[in-house]
C-alpha positions in Angstrom: 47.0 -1.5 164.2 44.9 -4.6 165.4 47.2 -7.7 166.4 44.8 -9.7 164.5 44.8 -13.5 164.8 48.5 -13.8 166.2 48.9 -15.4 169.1 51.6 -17.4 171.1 52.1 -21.3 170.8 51.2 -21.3 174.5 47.9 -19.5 174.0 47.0 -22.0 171.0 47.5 -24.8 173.1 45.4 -23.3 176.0 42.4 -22.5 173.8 43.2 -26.2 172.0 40.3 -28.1 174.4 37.9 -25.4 173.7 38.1 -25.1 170.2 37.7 -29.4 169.8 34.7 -28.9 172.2 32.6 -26.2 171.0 32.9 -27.4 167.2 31.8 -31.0 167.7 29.1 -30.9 170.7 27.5 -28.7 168.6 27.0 -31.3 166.2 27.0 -34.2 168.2 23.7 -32.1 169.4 22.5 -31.9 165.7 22.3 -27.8 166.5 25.1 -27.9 163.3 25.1 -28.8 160.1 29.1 -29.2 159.9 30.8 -31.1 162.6 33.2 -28.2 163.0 33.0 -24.9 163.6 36.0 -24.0 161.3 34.3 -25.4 158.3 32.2 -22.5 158.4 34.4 -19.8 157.9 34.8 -20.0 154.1 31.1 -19.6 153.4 31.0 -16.8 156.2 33.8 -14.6 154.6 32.1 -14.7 151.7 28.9 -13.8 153.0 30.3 -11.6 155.3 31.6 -9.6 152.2 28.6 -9.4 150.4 26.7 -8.3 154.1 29.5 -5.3 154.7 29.0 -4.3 150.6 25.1 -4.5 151.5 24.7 -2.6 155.1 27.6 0.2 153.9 24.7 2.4 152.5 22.8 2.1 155.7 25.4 2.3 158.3 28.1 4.5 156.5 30.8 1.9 157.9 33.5 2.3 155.2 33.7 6.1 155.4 33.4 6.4 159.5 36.1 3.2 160.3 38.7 1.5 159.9 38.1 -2.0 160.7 39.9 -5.5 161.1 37.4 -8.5 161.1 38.4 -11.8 161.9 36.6 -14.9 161.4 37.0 -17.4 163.8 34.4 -20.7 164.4 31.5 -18.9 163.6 32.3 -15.7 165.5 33.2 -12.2 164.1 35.6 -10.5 165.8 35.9 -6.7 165.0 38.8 -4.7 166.1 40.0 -1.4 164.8 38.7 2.5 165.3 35.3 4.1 164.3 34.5 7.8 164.4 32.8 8.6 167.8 29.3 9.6 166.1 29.1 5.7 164.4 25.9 4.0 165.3 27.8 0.6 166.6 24.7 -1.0 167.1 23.4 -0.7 164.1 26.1 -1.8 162.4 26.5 -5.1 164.7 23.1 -5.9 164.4 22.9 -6.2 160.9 26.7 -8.0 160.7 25.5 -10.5 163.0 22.6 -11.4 160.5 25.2 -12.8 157.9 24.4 -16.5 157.5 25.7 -19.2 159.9 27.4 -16.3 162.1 26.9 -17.1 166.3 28.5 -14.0 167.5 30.1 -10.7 166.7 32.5 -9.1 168.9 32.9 -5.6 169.6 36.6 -4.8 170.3 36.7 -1.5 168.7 37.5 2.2 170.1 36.6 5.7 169.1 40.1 6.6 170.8 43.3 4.9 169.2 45.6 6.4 171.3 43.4 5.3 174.9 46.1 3.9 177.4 44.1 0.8 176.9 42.3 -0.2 174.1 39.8 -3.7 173.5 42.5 -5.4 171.5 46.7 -6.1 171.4 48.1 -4.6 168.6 51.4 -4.8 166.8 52.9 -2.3 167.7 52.4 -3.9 172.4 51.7 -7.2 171.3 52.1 -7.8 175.5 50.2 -4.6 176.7 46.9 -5.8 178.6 43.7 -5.2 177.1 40.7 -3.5 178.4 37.5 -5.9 178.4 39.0 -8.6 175.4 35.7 -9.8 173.9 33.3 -8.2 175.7 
């Protein structure tokens, strides 16, 4: 199972400047409508679930994965397992359409038991990851 959003005072401290940055130069630029990112990930969960209701009869995503999205400063981050015949790209193309989204991350496997996979997971929160992020 995915980690998720859990992470370690230390690493919520390191990421602090960066998360202060990217929200308000972006509207300082007038590139935003909301002066921080994290405003925006109400009204993108709730698009997002609309969007994943929507593209299911297309990309077939509920019955070939098991997914964990999170929603983080305009970014979707999407960790979990999909069967190895799921067309990915299709899929991420039309989740990064949802409204207001920047970027979706692919941090899913076809292998859950890979000596590495593309995100920590509860069970080796510590383990090292294999390209976090892409």
């Amino acid at each position: 199972m995915p980690l998720g959003p859990l992470e370690t005072e230390q690493e919520w401290l390191d990421d602090s400047h960066y998360r202060i940055e990217r929200g308000n130069s972006c509207w300082v630029e007038g590139r935003c409508r909301l002066s921080n990112a994290y405003l925006y990930d109400v009204e993108i969960a709730d698009a997002v679930q609309r969007r994943l209701t929507n593209i299911n009869f297309a990309t077939h995503w509920r019955e070939q994965s098991t997914l964990w999205l999170t929603l983080q400063r305009r970014f979707i981050y999407v960790q979990g397992c999909v069967a190895p015949g799921f067309d990915k790209r299709s899929f991420f193309t039309e989740l990064a359409k949802t409204a207001d989204v920047e970027r979706v991350i692919d941090d899913t496997t076809n292998d859950p038991h890979a000596a590495q996979l593309p995100y920590r997971t509860l069970a080796d929160p510590d383990k090292p990851v294999l390209n976090p992020g892409n």
